[in-house]
C-alpha positions in Angstrom: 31.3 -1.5 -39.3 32.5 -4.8 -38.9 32.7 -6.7 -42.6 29.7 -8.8 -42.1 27.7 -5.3 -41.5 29.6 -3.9 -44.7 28.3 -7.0 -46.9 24.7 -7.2 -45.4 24.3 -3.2 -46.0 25.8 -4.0 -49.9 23.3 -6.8 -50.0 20.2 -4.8 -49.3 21.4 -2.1 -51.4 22.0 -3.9 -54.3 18.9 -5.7 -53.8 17.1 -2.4 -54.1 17.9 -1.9 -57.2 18.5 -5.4 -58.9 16.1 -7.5 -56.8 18.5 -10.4 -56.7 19.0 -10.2 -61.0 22.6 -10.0 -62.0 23.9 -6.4 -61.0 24.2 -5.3 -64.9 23.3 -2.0 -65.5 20.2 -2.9 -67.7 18.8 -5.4 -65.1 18.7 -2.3 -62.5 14.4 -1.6 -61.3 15.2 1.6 -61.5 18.5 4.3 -62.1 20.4 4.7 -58.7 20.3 7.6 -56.5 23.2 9.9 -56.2 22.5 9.2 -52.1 23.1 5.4 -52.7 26.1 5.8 -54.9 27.7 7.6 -52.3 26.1 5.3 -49.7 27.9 2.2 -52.1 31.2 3.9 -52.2 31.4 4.4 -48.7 31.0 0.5 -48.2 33.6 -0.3 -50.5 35.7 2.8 -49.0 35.1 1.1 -45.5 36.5 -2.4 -47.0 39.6 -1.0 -48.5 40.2 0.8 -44.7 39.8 -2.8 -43.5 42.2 -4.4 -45.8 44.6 -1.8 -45.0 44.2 -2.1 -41.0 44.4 -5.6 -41.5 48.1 -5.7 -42.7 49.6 -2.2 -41.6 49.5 -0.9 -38.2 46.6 1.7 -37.4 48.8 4.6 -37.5 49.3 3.6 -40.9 46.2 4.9 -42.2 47.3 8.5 -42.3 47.5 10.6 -45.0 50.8 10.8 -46.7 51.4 6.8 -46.1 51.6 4.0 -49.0 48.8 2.5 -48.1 46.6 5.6 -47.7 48.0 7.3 -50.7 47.9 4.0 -53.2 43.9 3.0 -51.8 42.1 5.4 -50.3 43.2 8.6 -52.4 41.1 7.4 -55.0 38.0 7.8 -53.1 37.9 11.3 -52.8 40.6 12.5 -55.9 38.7 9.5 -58.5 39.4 6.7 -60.5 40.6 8.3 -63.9 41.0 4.0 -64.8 37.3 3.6 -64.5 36.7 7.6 -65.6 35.0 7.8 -62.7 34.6 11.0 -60.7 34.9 11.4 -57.0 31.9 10.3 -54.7 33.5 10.9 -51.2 35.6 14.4 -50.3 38.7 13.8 -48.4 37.2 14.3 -45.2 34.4 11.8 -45.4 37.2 9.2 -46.3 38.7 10.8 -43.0 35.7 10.2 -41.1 34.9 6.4 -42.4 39.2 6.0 -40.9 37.9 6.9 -38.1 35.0 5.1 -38.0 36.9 2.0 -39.0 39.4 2.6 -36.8 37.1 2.4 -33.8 35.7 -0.8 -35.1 38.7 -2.6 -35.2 39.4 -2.6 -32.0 37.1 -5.4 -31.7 38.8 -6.8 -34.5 41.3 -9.6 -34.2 44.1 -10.4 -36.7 45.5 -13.9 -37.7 49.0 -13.2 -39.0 50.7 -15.5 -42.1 47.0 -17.8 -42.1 47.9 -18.7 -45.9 51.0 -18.9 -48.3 50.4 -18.8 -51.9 52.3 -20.4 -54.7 54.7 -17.6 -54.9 55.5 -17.7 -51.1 53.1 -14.5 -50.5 51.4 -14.6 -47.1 47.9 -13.1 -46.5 46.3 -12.2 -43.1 42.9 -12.5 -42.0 40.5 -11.0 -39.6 38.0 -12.4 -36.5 35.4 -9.8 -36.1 33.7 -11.6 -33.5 30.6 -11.7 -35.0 
């Protein structure tokens, strides 16, 4: 999914359930799914693979690498910060890789397209679309 597709499937989503109120917990129509948590948490997992294609090369999305350990292991292991339990299992975060993966070669990178005040360069990415 290219990140246009990510945001529009987040849109209708959230839309779903907060009809375009603020996304607070007691503005929700209704109590979310399980289905569309996971569904959620696979867009945001699909984002993070995104951001880490983006910078690193694709090889680098494999388990046992900085990238992949640091942000996608909390997909499928949790996020004790948020004391929130896993959604995903470690092989649908291998499968959305994939996915992404397969995406991206449609993708094109702009290397070093901004400099910040502390002299920290950020990427960005021409999905075509």
């Amino acid at each position: 999914m290219t990140a246009k597709e990510i945001e529009k499937a987040k849109d209708e989503l959230y839309f779903k359930y907060y009809q375009g109120r603020v996304r607070l917990p007691e503005n929700a129509s209704q109590p979310w799914t399980h289905e569309d948590e996971v569904l959620m948490e696979e867009y945001y997992c699909r984002e993070m693979i995104n951001s880490i294609l983006i910078y690193e090369p694709v090889s680098n999305t494999n388990e046992g690498t900085y990238s992949y350990e640091k942000y996608l292991k909390p997909y499928y292991i949790g996020k004790p910060y948020y004391n929130k339990k896993p959604l995903l299992t470690k092989e649908r975060v291998h499968e959305l890789i994939e996915e992404q993966k397969e995406s991206f070669k449609k993708a094109t990178v702009h290397s070093c397209v901004y400099t910040d005040g502390e002299g920290c360069t950020y990427n960005s990415c021409d999905w075509g679309d």
